[in-house]
FIDREN-983729 format. One record per residue (C-alpha): residue in three letters; y, x, z. Coordinates in steps of 0.5 Angstrom, whole numbers, padded with zeros to 4 digits, always signed. Each point is the difference from the previous one (the first is absolute). Example, Ala and Ser with C-alpha at 12.3 -4.5 7.8 and 13.67 -1.06 7.14 Angstrom:
2
ALA-0009+0025+0016SER+0007+0002-0002
# end
This chain:
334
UNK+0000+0000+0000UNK+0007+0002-0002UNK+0005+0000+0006UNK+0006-0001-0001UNK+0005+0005+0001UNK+0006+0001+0005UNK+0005-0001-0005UNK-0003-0006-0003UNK-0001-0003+0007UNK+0008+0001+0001UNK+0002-0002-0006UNK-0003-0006+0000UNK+0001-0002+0006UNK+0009+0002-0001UNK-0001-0004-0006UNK-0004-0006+0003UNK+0006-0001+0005UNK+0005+0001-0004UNK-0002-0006-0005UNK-0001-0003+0007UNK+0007+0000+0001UNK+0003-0001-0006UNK-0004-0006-0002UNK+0002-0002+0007UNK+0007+0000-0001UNK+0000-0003-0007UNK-0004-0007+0003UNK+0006+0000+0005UNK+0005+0001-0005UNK-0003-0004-0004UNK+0000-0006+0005UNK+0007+0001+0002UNK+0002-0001-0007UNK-0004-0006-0001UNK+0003-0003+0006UNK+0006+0002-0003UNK+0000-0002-0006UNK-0003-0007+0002UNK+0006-0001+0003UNK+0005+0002-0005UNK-0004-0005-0004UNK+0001-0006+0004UNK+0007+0002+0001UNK+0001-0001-0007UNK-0004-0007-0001UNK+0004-0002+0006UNK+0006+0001-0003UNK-0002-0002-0006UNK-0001-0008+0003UNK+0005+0001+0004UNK+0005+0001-0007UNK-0005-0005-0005UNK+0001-0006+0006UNK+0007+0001+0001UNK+0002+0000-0007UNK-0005-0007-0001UNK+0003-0004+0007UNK+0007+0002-0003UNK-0001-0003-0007UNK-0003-0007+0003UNK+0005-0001+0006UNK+0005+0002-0006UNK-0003-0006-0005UNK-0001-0005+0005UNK+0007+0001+0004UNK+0003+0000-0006UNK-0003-0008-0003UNK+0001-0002+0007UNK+0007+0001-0001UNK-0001-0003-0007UNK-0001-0007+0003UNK+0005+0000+0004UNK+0005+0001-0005UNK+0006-0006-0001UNK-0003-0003-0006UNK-0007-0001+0002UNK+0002-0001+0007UNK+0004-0006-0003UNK-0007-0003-0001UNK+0000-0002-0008UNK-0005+0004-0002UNK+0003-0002-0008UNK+0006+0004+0001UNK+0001+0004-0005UNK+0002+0006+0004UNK-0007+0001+0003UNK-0003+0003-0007UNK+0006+0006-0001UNK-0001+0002+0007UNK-0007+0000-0001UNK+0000+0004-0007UNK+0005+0005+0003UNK-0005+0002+0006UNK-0006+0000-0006UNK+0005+0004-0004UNK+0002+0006+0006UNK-0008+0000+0001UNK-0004+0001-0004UNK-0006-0001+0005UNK+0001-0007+0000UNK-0005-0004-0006UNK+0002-0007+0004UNK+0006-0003+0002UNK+0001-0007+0002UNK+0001-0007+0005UNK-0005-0006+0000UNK+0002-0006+0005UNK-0004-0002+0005UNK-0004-0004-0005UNK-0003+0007-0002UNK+0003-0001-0007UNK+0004+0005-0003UNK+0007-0002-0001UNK+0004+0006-0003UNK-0003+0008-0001UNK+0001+0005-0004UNK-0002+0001-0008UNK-0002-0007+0001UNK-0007+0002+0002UNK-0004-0006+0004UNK+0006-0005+0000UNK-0003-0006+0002UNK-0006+0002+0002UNK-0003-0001+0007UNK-0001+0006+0004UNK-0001-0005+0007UNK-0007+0003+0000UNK+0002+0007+0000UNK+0000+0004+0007UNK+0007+0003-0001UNK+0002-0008+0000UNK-0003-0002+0006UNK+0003+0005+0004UNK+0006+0001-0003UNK+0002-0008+0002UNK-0001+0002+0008UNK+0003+0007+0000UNK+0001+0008-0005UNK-0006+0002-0002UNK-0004+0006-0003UNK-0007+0000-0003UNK-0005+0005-0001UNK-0001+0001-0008UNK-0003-0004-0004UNK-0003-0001-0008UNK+0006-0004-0004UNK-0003-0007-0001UNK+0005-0004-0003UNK+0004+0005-0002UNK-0005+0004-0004UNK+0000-0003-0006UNK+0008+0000+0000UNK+0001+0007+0001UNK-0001+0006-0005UNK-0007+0004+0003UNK+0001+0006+0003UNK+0002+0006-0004UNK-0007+0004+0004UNK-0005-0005-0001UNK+0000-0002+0007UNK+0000-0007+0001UNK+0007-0003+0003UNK+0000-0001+0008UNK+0007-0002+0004UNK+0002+0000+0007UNK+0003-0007+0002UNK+0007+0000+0004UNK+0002-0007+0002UNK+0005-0003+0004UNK+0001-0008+0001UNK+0008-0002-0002UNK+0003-0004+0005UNK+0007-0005+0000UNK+0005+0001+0004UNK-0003-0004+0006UNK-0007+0004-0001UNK-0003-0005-0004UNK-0006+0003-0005UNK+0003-0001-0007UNK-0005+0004-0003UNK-0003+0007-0001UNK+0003+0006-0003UNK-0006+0006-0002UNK+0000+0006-0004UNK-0006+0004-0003UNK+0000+0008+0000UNK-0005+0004-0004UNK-0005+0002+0004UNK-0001+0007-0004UNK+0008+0001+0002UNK-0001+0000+0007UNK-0006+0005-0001UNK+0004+0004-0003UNK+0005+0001+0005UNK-0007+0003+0003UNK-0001+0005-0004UNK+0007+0002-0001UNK-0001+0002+0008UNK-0007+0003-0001UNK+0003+0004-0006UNK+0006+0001+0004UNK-0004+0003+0007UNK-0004+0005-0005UNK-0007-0003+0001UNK-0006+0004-0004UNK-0004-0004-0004UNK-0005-0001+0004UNK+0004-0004+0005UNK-0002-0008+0000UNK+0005-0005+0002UNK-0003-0007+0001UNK+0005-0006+0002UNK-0005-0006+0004UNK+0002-0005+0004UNK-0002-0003+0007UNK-0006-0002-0003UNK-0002+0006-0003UNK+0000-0003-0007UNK+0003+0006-0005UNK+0006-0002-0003UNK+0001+0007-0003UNK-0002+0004-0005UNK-0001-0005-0006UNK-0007+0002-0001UNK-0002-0002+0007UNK+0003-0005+0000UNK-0003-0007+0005UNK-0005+0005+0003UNK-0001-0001+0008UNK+0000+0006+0003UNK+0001-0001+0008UNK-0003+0005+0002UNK+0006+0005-0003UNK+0004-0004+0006UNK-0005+0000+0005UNK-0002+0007+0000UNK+0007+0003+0000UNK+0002-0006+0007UNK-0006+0003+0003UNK+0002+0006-0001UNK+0006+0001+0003UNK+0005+0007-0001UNK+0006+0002+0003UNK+0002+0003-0006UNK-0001-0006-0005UNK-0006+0003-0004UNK-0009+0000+0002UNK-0006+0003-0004UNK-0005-0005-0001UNK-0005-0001-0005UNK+0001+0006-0005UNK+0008-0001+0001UNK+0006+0002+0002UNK+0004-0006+0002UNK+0007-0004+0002UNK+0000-0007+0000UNK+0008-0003+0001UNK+0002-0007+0001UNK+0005-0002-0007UNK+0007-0002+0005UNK-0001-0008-0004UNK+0005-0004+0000UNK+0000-0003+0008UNK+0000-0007-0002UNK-0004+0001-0006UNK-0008-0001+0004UNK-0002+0006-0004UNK-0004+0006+0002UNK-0001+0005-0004UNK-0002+0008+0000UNK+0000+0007-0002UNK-0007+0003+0000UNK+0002+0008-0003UNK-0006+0004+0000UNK-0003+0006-0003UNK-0008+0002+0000UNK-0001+0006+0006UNK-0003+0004-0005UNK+0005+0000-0004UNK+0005+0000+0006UNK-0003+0007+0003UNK-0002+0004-0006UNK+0006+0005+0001UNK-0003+0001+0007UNK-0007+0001-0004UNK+0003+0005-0004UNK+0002+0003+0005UNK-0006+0001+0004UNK-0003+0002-0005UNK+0005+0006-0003UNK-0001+0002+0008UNK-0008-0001+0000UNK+0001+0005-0008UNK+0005+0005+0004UNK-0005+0000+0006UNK-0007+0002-0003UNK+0005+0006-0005UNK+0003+0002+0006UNK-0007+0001+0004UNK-0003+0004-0007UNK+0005+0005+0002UNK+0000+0001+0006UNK-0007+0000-0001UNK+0001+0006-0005UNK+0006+0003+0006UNK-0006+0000+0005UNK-0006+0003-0004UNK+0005+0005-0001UNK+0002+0001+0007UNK-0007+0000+0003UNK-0002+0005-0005UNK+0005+0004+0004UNK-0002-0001+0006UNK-0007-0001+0000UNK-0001+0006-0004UNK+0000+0005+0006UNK-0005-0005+0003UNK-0004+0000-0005UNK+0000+0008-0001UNK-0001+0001+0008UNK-0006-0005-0001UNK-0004+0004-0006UNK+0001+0006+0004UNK-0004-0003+0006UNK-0005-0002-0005UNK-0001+0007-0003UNK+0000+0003+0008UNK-0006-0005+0002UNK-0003+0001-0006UNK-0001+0008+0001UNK-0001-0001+0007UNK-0006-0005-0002UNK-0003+0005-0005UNK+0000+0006+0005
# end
């Protein structure tokens, strides 16, 4: 058998307890890195909701404040829903905002009396959501396909089919009689867009997912998963509650905000901004991995530095011990 040799002995040994150490270090590196980037990611998804949701909240309060103060002008609070004034009133708010695809007033009937190009004038809307409501008090609906609007409006320039947000306030005279209903239809593509405008805005990579669900956890956003019940994207965020607005759940990185929605408008809506954890820690990945690279390169060459240096301390050993042997081998041959 071939003993191995001091030499070898401690090179093996430096080099074993450098890699030791090196690997060591660049695990706990790597560790603190990952906790740190994790971080960084949530920060930013968290800031991104926050952006997304501020902007929407804004938009709706804006629309909805803005057709109530539309029914509490003079010529509708006058009662006479044939006055000619209504019509141009209602064209200069169509005409300042392009989101609008509908305009108009129905009595309480649910007869549409006057609205903008004509569209549904005389045509009952008493079994629309947006009516029932908007004779008690301001209303603001979740979005919703075109029904009797679809055949009158051009499709849309991308294919997708047409769906609007409803805002109604009921007109009341000047002793708080209901007259009737005033309501306005947004393109629900214009509100997304001022979400994608804050995501754009904020940086996000392309592999950031943003969601807008409602209280019941059906998806209103984006258009391909559009109706889909999804609680669970609710649920396991509220369970998981984080001081610093973000958690980690089932493969993802995740912040989930309430949309500040009009007070009176009954909504309940959220941005779900999320990233898959994978994809959030890749550069800690990589880092570990470089660490990982340089530790192995490192210990190859200190590896090197040690066989030469126990081949300098060793040799005197080695040259002692095979001098012994020689003595007691002349002794044993006397």
């Amino acid at each position: 058998m071939i003993k191995a040799s001091l030499r070898s002995h401690l090179t093996l040994w430096f080099a074993g307890v450098s890699l030791l150490a090196l690997v060591s270090v660049g695990f706990y590196v790597g560790h603190i890195a990952t906790g740190q980037v994790k971080q960084a990611s949530g920060t930013a998804l968290v800031s991104t909701a926050k952006s997304a949701a501020t902007m929407l909240g804004t938009q709706l309060r804006e629309r909805q404040l803005e057709i109530f103060l539309l029914s509490r002008e003079p010529h509708l609070v006058r009662g006479n829903l044939d006055d000619p004034d209504i019509l141009p009133s209602m064209e200069l708010r169509t005409q300042s905002h392009s989101e609008y695809a509908w305009m108009g007033v129905a009595d309480t009937d649910g007869r549409v009396r006057q609205a903008v190009k004509g569209l549904l004038v005389n045509q009952s809307v008493k079994e629309r959501p947006w009516f029932k409501a908007g004779l008690l008090g301001s209303y603001t609906g979740d979005p919703h396909e075109a029904v009797l609007l679809a055949k009158l409006l051009p499709a849309d320039a991308s294919g997708e089919l047409l769906r609007f947000i409803d805002f109604a306030a009921p007109i009341r005279t000047a002793d708080g009689s209901v007259v009737g209903v005033l309501s306005a239809h947004v393109h629900w593509n214009w509100m997304t867009r001022i979400v994608e405008s804050a995501i754009s805005r904020e940086g996000a990579t392309s592999d950031v997912e943003v969601m807008i669900v409602n209280g019941q956890g059906a998806v209103l956003y984006p258009q391909q998963m559009t109706g889909q019940q999804r609680p669970e994207l609710l649920a396991q965020l509220q369970q998981r509650p984080s001081a610093e607005g973000w958690s980690v759940a089932d493969g993802y990185v995740s912040s989930v905000l309430a949309v500040p929605t009009p007070p009176d408008a009954g909504l309940s809506w959220y941005i779900i901004v999320r990233q898959p954890l994978e994809s959030a820690l890749y550069p800690a990945h990589i880092l570990l991995y470089k660490l990982l690279a340089l530790g192995v390169l490192a210990a190859l060459g200190l590896a090197v530095v040690a066989y030469f240096l126990a081949q300098h301390l060793s040799r005197p050993i080695e040259s002692l011990a095979r001098s012994a042997k020689m003595v007691q081998a002349k002794r044993t041959g006397v």
